[in-house]
N, C-alpha and C positions, 0 to 999 in steps of 0.2 A: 809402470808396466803392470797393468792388468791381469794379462793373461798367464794362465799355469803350465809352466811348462818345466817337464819332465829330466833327470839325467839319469845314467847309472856309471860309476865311477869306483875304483880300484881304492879298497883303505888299505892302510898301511899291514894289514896283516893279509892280503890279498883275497880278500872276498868282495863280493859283487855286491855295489850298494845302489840303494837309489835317493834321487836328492831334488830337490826341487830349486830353480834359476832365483833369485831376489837381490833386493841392492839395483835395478834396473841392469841385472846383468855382469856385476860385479863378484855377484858370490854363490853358494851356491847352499842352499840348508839338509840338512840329513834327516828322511823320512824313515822312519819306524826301525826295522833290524835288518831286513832282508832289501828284494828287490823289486823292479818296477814289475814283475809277472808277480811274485808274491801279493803286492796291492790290488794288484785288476782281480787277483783272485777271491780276496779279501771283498770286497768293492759287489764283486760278481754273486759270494755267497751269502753276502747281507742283504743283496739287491739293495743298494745303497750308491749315490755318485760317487765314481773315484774321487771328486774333490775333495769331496766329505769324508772319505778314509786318511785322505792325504793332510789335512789340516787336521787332522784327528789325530798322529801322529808324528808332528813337525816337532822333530826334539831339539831343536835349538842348535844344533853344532853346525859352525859357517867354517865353511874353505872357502879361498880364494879361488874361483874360477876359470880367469887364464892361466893360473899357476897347475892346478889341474892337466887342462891343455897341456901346458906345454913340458910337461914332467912325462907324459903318454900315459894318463890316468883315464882318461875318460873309455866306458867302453859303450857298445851299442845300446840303446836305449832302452831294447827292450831283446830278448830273447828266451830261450829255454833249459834248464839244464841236460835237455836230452835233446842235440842240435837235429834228430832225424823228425821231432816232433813241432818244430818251426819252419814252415812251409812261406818259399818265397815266387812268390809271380808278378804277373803285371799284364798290361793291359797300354797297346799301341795303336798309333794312328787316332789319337785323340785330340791332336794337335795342328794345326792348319800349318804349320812352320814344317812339324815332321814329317806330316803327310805326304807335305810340297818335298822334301827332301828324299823320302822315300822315294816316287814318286821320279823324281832324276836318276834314283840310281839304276832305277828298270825300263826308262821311257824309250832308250835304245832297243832295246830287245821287242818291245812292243810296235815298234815299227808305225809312231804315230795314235795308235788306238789307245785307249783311259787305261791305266796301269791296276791291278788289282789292289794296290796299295789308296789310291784314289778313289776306287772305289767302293772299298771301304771305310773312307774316309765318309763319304756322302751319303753312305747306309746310317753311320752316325750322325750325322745331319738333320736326315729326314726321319729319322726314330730314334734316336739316343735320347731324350730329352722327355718322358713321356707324365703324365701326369699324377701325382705324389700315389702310391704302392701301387704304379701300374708297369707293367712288364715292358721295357723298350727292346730298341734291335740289339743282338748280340755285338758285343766288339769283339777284336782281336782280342786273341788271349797265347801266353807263354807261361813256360817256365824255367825259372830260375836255379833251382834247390834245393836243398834245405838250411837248415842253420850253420853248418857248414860254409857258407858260403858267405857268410857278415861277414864282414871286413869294419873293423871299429874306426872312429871319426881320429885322422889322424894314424891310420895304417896303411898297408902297402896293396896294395889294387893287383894282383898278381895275375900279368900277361902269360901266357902259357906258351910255351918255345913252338908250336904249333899255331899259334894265332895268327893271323894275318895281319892282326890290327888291333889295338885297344883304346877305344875311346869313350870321352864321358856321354851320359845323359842325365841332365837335369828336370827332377822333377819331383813330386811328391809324393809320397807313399804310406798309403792306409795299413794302421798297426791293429790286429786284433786278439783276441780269445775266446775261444768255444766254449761256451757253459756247460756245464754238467747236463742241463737239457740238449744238448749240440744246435743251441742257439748262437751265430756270430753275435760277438759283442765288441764294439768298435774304443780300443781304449785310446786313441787320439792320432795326431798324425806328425811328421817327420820328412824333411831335406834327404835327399834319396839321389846316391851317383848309381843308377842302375848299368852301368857299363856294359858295353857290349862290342861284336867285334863285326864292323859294318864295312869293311870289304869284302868278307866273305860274303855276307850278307850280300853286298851286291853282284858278285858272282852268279848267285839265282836264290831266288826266292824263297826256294825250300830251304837251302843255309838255314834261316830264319831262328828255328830248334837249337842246332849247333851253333847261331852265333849270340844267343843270351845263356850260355852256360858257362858263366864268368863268376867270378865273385863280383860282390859290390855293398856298399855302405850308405846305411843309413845314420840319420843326429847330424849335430851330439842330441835335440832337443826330442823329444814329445811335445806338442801342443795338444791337452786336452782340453775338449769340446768341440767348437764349428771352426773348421776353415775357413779364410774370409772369402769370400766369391771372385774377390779379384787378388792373387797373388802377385807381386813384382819383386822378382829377382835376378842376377849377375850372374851368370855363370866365365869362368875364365883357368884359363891354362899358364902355370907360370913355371918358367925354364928360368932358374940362377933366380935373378933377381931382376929380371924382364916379365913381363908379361906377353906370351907368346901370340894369346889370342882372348878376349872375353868377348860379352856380349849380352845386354840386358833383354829377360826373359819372361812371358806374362803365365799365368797358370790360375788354375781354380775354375768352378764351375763356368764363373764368364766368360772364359776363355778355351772352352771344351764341348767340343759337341755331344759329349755325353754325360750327364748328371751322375754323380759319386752313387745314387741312388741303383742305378743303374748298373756301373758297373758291378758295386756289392754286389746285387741282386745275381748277377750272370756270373762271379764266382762262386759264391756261395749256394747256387742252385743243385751243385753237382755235391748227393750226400758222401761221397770220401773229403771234404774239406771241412767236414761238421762233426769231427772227432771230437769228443770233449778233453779241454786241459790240453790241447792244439793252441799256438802261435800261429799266424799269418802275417807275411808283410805282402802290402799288393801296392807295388808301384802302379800311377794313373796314368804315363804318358809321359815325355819328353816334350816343350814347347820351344828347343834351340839346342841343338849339336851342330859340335864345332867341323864334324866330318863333313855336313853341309858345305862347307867354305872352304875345303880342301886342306886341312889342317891335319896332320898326322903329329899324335903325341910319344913321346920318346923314352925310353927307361930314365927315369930321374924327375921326370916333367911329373907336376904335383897342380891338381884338378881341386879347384876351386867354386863351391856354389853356396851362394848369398840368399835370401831374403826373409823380409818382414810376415810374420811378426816373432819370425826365428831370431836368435840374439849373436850365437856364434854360428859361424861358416861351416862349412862339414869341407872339411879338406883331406886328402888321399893321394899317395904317390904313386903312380906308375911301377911297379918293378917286373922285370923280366924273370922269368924261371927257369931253370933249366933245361936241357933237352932230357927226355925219359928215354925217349927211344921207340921200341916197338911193344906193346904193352900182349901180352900173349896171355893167352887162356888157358888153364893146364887142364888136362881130365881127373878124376880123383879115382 
């Protein structure tokens, strides 16, 4: 196993560390003192590759890896100590699978004619893809959050008694850091349950806002450096010890009408997201939701997404939350 890929994990005195995958996935080695934003920082202020900070630092101390897991050590991979200053979005209808999907839950309404969602899809088609530092068409874009809103690899995915619906999406998700120049600086990328709630969503269109203000989780890994162009991975819903529903899912630029390049480009163009010593995570798109295929998942039901050349699964359970009630504004 080639590739460097990233953790941050819980030591026994409960601070946030960060560790790099080895052993083909067996173990896990301890990077420097601090954390995986510590290093990008580090990385960022030598103008030096992470790599090269990161093997510059490898001290030697191996943990077991699944033992990790399944202790509930592992935490999100990369975050902030100040969760208002980790900003999370993303970017839809990148995906011919989600589009199509989209795309049904409005086609009623449309009465026949191309759904907005479609044709958006096609706007990315015919301009998403444009030639190396040249400006393509806008995608969709949302928001998620702020840091607040991680849910770690291995925690609970929290439906809100208000929600109509909670279910997964799989897909990938670009991790960054703003330079001190408020330059984005891209420190690698991550397995991403961007979860959202797609009944409401189908109710009408504008839902859209309201229905990606969920939590959701990223990891356990970073892969630092290129994504490979063609991604393949699993996504699946597992209820007890059945598997309620999966479904293998392709992702990466081959598989997107719109180049990673691109989408950067169309977040990062707006200067409120080039704060320096900011976090970003920007999901790319969903290429297979199980709401597609009429699957509704359940308090307890624990979401499942796979692939190479990630090593462990980012897995997440379902939980329900309470009713709040009626949330009232006071005067001061």
């Amino acid at each position: 196993m080639n590739d460097l890929l990233l953790i941050q994990y819980r030591d026994d005195n409960g601070r946030s560390r960060a560790a790099r995958v080895i052993d083909d996935g067996r173990a896990v080695e301890t990077i420097g003192e601090g954390t995986v934003y510590d290093l990008a920082q580090q990385a960022a202020q030598a103008h030096r590759p992470l790599q090269n900070i990161v093997e510059a630092q490898a001290r030697g101390d191996r943990l077991d890896y699944a033992a990790l897991a399944e202790v509930g050590r592992l935490l999100s991979p990369i975050g902030h100590t100040d969760p208002a200053h980790c900003l999370v979005s993303g970017t839809g209808l990148t995906h011919l699978a989600s589009a199509a999907g989209r795309d049904k839950m409005h086609a009623a309404a449309m009465a026949g004619k191309e759904t907005d969602s479609m044709r958006m899809y096609d706007i990315g088609v015919k301009g998403g893809r444009p030639g190396a530092s040249q400006i393509g068409a806008a995608p969709e874009w949302f928001f998620k959050g702020d840091g607040s809103a991680l849910v770690p690899p291995g925690g609970d995915l929290l439906l809100p008694a208000f929600a109509e619906d909670g279910g997964e999406e799989s897909e990938i998700a670009g991790l960054y850091l703003i330079g001190a120049d408020g330059s984005p600086m891209r420190i690698g990328f991550a397995l991403g349950n961007e979860f959202s709630d797609h009944r409401l969503e189908s109710r009408n269109y504008l839902y859209l806002a309201h229905s990606k203000l969920r939590s959701c989780a990223i990891g356990p890994e970073i892969l630092v450096g290129d994504l490979p162009k063609d991604v393949r991975g699993r996504a699946a819903i597992l209820r007890g010890q059945q598997t309620l529903w999966s479904e293998d899912f392709r992702t990466g630029e081959a598989n997107m009408c719109h180049s990673l390049a691109n989408l950067e480009h169309h977040h990062f163009k707006y200067a409120q997201f080039r704060r320096p010593g900011d976090v970003h995570i920007h999901f790319f798109g969903a290429a297979s939701v199980s709401c597609a295929h009429g699957v509704t998942a359940e308090d307890g039901d624990v979401f499942e997404i796979s692939a190479a050349p990630f090593v462990r699964p980012l897995r997440n359970r379902l939980r329900k939350t309470p009713d709040e009630g009626f949330i009232a504004a006071t005067a001061l």
